[in-house]
C-alpha positions as CSV (number, residue, x, y, z in Angstrom):
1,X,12.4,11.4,28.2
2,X,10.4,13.9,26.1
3,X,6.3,12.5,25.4
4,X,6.2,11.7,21.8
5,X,3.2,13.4,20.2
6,X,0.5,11.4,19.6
7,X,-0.4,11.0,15.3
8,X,-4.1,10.2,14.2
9,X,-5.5,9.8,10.9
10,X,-8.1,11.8,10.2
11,X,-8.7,11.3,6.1
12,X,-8.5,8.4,3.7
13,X,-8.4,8.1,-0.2
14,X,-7.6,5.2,-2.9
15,X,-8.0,4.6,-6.2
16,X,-7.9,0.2,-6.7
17,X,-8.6,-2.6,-8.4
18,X,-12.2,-2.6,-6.1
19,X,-13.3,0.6,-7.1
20,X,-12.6,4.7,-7.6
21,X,-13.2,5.3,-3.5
22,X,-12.1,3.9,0.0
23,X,-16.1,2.8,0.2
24,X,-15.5,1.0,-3.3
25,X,-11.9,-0.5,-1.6
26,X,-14.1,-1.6,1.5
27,X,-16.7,-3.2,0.3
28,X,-15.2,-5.1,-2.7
29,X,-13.4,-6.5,-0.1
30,X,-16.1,-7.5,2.4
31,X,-17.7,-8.9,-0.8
32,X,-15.2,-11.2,-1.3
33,X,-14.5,-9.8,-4.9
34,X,-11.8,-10.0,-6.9
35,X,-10.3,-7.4,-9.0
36,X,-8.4,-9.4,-11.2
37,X,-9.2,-9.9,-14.8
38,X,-7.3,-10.3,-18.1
39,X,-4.7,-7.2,-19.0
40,X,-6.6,-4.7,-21.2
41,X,-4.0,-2.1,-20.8
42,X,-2.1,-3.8,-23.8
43,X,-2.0,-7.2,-26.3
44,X,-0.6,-9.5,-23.5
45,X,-1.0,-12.5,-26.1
46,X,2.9,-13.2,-25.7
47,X,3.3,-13.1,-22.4
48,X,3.4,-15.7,-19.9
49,X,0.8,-13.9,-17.3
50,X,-2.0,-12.6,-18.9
51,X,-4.2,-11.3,-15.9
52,X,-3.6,-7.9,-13.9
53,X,-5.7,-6.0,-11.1
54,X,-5.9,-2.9,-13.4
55,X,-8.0,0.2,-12.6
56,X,-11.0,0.0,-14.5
57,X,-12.6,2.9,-15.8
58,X,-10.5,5.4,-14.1
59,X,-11.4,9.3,-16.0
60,X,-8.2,11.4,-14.9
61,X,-10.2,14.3,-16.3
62,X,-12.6,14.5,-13.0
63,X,-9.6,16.0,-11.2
64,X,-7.4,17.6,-13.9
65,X,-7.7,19.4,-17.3
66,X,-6.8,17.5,-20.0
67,X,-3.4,19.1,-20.9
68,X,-2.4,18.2,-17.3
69,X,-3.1,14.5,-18.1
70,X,-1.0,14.4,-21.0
71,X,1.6,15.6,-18.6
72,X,1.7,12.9,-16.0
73,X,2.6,9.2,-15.8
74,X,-0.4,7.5,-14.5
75,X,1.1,6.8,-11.1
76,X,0.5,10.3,-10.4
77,X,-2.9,10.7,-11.8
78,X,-4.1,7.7,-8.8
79,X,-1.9,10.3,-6.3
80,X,-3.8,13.4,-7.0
81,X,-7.1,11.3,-7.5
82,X,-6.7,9.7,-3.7
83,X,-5.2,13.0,-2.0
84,X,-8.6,14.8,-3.3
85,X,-10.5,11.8,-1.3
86,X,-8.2,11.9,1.5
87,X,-8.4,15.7,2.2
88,X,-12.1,15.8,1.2
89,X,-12.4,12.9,3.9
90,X,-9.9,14.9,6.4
91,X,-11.6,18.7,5.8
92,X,-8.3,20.0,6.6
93,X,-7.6,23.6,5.3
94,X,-4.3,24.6,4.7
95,X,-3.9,28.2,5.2
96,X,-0.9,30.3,4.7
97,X,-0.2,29.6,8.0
98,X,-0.5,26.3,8.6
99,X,1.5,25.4,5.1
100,X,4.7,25.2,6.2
101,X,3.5,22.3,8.9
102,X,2.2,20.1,6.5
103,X,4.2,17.4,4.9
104,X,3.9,15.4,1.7
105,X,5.5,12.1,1.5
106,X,4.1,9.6,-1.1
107,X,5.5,6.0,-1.4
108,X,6.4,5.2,-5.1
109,X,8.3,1.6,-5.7
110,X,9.1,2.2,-9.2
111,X,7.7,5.5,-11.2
112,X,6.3,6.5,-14.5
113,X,7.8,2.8,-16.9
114,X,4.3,3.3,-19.0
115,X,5.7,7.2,-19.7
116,X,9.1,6.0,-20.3
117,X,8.3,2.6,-22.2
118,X,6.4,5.3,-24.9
119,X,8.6,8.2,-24.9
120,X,11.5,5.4,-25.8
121,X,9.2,4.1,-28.4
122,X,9.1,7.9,-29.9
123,X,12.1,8.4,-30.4
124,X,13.3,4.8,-31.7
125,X,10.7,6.2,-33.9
126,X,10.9,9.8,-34.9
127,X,14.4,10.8,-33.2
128,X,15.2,12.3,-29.8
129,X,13.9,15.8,-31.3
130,X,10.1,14.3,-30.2
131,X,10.8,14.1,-26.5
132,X,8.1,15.9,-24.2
133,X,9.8,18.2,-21.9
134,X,7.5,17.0,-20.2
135,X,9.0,13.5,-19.9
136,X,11.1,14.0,-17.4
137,X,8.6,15.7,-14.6
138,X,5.6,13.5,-16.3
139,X,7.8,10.2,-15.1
140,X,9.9,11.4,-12.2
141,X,8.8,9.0,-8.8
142,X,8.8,12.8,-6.3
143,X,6.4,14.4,-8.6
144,X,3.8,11.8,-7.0
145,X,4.2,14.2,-3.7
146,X,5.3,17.3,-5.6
147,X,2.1,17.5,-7.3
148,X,-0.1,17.1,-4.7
149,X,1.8,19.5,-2.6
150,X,1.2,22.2,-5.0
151,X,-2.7,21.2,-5.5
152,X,-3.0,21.7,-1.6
153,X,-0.5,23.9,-0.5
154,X,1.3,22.0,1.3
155,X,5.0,23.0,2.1
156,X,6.3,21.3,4.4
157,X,8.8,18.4,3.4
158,X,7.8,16.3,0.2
159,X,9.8,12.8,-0.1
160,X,9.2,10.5,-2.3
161,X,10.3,7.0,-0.4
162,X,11.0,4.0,-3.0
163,X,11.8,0.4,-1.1
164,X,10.0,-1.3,-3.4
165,X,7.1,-3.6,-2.1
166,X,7.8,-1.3,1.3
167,X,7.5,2.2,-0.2
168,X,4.5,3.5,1.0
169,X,4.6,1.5,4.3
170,X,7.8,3.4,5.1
171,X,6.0,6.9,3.7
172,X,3.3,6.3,6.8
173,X,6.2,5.4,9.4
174,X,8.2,8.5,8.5
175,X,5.1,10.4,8.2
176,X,4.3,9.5,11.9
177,X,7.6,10.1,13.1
178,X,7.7,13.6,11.7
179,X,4.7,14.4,13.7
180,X,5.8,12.7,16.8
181,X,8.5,14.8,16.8
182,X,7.3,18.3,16.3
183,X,8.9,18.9,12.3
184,X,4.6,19.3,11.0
185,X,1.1,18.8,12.6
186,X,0.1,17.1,9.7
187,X,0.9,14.6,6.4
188,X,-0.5,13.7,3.2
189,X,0.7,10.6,3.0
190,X,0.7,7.2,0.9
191,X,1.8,5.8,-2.2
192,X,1.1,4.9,-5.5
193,X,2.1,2.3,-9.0
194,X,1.2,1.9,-12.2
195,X,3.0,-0.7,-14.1
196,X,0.8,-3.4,-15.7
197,X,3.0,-1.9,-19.0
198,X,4.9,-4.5,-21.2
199,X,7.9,-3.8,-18.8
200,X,6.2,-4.4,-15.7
201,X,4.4,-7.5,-16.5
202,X,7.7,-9.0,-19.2
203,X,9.9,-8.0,-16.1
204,X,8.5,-9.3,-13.1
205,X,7.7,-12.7,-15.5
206,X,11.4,-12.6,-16.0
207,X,11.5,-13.1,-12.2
208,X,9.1,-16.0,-12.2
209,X,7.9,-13.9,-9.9
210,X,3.5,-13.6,-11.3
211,X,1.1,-15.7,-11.5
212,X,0.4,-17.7,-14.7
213,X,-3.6,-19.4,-14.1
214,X,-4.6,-17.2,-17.3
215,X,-7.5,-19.3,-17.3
216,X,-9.1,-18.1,-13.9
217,X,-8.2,-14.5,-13.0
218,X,-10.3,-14.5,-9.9
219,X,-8.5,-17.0,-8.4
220,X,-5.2,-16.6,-9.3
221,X,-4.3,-14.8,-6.6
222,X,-3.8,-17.2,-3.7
223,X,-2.1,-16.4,-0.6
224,X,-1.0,-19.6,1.7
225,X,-3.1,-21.5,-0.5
226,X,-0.8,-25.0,-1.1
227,X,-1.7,-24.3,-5.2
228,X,-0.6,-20.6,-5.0
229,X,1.4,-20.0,-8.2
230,X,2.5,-16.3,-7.6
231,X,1.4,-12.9,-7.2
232,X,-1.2,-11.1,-9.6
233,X,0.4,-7.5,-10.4
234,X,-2.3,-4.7,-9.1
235,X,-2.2,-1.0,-9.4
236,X,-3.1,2.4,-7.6
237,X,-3.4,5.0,-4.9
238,X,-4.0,4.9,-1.3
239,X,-3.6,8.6,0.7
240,X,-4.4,9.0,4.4
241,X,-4.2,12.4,6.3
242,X,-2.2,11.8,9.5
243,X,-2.1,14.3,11.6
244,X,-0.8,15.2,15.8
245,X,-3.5,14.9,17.8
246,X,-4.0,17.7,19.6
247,X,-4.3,19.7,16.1
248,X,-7.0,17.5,14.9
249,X,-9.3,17.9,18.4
250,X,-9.4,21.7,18.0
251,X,-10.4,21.6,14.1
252,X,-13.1,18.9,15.6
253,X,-11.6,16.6,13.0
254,X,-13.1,13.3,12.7
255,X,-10.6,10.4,14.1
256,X,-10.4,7.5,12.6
257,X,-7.9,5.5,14.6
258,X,-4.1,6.2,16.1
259,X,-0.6,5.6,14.3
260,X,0.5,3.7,17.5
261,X,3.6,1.9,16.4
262,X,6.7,1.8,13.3
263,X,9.0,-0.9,12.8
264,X,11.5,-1.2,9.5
265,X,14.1,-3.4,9.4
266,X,16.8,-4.6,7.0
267,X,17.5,-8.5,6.0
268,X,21.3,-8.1,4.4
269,X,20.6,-11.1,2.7
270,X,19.2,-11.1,-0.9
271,X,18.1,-9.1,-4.2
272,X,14.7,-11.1,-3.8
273,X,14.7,-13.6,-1.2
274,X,13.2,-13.0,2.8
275,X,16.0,-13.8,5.4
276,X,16.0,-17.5,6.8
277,X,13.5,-17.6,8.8
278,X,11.8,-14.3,8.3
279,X,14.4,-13.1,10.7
280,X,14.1,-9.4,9.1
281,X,10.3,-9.9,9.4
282,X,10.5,-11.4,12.7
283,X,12.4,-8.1,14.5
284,X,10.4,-5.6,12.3
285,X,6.9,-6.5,13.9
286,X,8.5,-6.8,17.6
287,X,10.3,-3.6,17.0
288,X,6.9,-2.5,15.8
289,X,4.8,-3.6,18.6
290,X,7.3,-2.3,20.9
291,X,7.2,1.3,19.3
292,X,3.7,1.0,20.0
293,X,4.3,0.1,23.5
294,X,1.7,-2.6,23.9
295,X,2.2,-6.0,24.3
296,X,2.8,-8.8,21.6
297,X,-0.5,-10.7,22.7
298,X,-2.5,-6.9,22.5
299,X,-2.4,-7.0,18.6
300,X,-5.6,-8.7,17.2
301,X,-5.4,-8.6,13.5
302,X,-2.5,-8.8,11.3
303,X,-2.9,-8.0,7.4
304,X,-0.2,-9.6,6.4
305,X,2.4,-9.1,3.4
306,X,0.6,-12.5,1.8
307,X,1.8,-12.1,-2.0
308,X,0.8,-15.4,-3.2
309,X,4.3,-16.6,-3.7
310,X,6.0,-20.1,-3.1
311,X,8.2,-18.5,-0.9
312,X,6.7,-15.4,1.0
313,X,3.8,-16.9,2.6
314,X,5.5,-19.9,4.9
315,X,8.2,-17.8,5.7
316,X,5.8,-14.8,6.9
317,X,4.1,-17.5,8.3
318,X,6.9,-19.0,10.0
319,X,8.4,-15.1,11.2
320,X,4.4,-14.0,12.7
321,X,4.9,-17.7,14.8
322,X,8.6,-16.6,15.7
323,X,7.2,-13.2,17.1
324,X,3.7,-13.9,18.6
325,X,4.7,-17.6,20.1
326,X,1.9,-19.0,21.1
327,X,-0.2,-15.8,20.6
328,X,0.0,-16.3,16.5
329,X,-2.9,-19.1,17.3
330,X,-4.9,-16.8,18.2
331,X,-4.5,-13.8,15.7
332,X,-6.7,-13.3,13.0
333,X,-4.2,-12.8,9.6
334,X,-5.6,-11.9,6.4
335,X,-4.2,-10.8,3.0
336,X,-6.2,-8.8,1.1
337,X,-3.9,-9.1,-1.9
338,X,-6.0,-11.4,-2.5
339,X,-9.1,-9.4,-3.5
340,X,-7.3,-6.5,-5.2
341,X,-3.3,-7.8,-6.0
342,X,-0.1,-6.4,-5.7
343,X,0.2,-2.9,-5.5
344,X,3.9,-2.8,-5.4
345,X,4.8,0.6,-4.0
346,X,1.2,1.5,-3.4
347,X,0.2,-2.0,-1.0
348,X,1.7,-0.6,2.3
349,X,-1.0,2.5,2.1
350,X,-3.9,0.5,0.7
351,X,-3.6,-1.9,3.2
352,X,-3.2,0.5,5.9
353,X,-6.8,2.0,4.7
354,X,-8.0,-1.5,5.4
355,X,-6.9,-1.5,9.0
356,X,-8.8,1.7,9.6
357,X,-11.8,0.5,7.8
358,X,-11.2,-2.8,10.1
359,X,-10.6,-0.9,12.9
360,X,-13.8,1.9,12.1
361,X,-15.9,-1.3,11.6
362,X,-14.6,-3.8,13.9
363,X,-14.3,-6.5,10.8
364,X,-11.3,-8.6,9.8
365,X,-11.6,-8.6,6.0
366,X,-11.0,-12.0,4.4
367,X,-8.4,-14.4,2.3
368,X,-10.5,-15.2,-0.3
369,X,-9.4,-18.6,-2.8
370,X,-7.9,-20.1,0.0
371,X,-9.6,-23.7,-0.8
372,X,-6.4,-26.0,-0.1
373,X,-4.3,-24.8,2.5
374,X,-0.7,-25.4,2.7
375,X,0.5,-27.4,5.7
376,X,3.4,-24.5,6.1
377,X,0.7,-21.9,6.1
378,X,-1.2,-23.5,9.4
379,X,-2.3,-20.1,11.2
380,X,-5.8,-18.4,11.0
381,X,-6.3,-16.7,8.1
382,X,-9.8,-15.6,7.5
383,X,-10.4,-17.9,4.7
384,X,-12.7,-16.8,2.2
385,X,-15.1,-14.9,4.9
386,X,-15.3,-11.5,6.5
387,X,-15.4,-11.7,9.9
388,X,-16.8,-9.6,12.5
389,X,-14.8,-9.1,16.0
390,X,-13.0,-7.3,18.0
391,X,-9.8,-5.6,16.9
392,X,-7.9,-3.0,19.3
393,X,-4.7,-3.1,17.5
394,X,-4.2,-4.5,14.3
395,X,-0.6,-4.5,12.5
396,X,-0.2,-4.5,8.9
397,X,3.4,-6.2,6.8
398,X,4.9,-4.7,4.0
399,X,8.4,-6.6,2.8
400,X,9.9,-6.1,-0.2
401,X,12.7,-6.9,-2.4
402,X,16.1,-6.0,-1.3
403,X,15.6,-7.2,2.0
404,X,13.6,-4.1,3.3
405,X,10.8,-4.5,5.5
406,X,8.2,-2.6,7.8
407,X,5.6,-2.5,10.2
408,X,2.9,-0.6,11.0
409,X,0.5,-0.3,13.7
410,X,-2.5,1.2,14.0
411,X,-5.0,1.4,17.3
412,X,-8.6,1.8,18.2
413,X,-8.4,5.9,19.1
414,X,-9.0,6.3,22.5
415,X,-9.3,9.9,23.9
């Protein structure tokens, strides 16, 4: 059997609910902060949630003219925002001749609904005649990747993944795999959302799916808490530069840990709801681990899927028992979702940024406003405290609706 290359990440870039930067990501979430606070991206007053993880402050114009902002949904602004970080981190040059061996594939779960939620006002308004052509490429999910292909040069293949909750957790994976198999030597990868809009939030209320505790934003996110109510809608970027390993030792890149394992699975059970069990959940991480070659009792820290929800957190719960046995005592399981919500499309990368920061700094970030825990949700995790110790291998969950999940796992780098 052929060696599979061996995929590293060299670079890392997000735009959050913590901050403008990875260090901002990092150490709101070592802080224990929250990002959530009351929706000021639009009168909420009639809707039942109330309270977002929005990017605050966030100037587009730092890394595009102002025409080109007017251009683009604000899903793709957060894309070219945390690819600048990312390759900034990475200092990988694309050349003319390296450009055809680097990919772009950028997880997006849903696309530009603020672009088309105004354009559709417009012409309710003033009559199809007002329609930007620039609508169409301004709103368009691929245009996440396309644009920051074109910034950087890249030209190798640009995907656009969309499995909702799973997007950019699936953009990683088949970022690794194209390395491991020779197609590129390198990927700008990752994802990104932006819909705390009047759609996003009226549609995902619809579901009964968010959060209502208007009345404490900080705390409405919740994950295995027993009083957990829902998940708190966030928004985004997160971009990592993966790249085969013996490419990134002759640039002298820095490494900040190894893309050692992939797992994605399908439930074939439900628009919305996890398999019985977490059976979907349960063969994605041990097809994971396996990838990774490494035994189930080798991973340290899991950051799990943990959206807050009624029905999410005991069944991850129940699926991280299934696979680990008696091992899932001893893990260390956080959900940062917590600190900075749902990221949709974007929470796979963001949350693979905080296993290289965990990994980089050997610290479990925590589950903060876990104050009464739910006797379903009986494992270890990290309540409401970072926690320094020793992580080798750490695993990250991304499930989503439609019954698509993944894995991903990421290792200490060891030359």
């Amino acid at each position: 059997m052929t060696e599979k290359r061996r995929v590293v990440i060299t670079g890392c870039g997000a735009v959050s609910p913590l901050g403008p930067d990875v260090n901002a990501l990092w150490n709101g979430l070592l802080e224990c902060r929250s990002g959530v606070g009351m929706i000021t991206r639009f009168d909420a007053t009639e809707f039942t949630t109330k309270i977002a993880a929005e990017v605050k402050n966030f100037d587009p114009t730092k890394w595009m003219a102002p025409r080109e902002v007017r251009q683009m949904d604000r899903f793709i602004q957060f894309s070219i925002a945390a690819a600048d970080e990312a390759m900034r981190d990475s200092g990988l040059e694309i050349t003319d001749e390296l450009a055809p061996l680097v990919g772009t594939v950028m997880g997006v779960g849903v696309g530009g609904l603020e672009t088309i939620e105004i354009t559709h006002l417009l012409m309710k308004e003033k009559g199809p005649k007002r329609i930007s052509p620039y609508f169409i490429p301004g709103m368009i999910s691929n245009l996440a990747p396309g644009h920051i292909s074109m910034r950087f040069g890249a030209k190798g293949p640009s995907v656009t993944t969309t499995s909702a909750c799973a997007s950019s957790a699936h953009a990683i994976g088949e970022s690794y795999r194209m390395i491991q198999y020779g197609t590129v030597v390198a990927v700008i990868c990752g994802g990104a959302e932006a819909t705390v809009t009047p759609l996003g939030i009226g549609g995902f209320n619809a579901l009964k799916a968010l959060s209502t505790r208007n009345d404490s934003p900080e705390t409405a996110s919740r994950p295995f808490d027993r009083d957990r109510d829902g998940f708190v809608m966030g928004e985004g970027s997160g971009v990592l530069i993966l790249e085969e390993l013996e490419h990134a030792r002759r640039r002298g890149a820095k490494i900040y840990a190894e893309v050692t394992g992939y797992g994605s699975t399908a439930d074939a059970n439900h628009i919305t709801q996890p398999a019985p069990g977490g059976e979907g959940a349960v063969r994605c991480m041990s097809l994971c681990v396996a990838d990774a070659r490494l035994n189930l009792e080798q991973i340290d820290y899991i950051n799990a899927h943990g959206t807050s929800t009624p029905i999410n957190d005991p069944l991850e719960t129940l699926a991280v028992k299934t696979a680990f046995g008696e091992h899932a005592r001893r893990l260390a399981i956080s959900s940062t979702k917590s600190m900075t919500g749902h990221l949709l499309g974007a929470a796979g990368a963001i949350e693979a940024i905080t296993l290289v920061k965990a990994i980089e700094h050997q610290v479990a970030p925590p589950t903060i406003n876990l104050m009464t825990p739910d006797p379903a949700c009986d494992l270890d995790y990290v309540p409401n405290q970072a926690r320094q110790m020793k992580i080798e291998h750490a695993l990250s969950n991304s499930l989503g609706f439609g019954g698509t999940n993944v894995s991903l796992v990421l290792s200490r780098f060891r030359g």
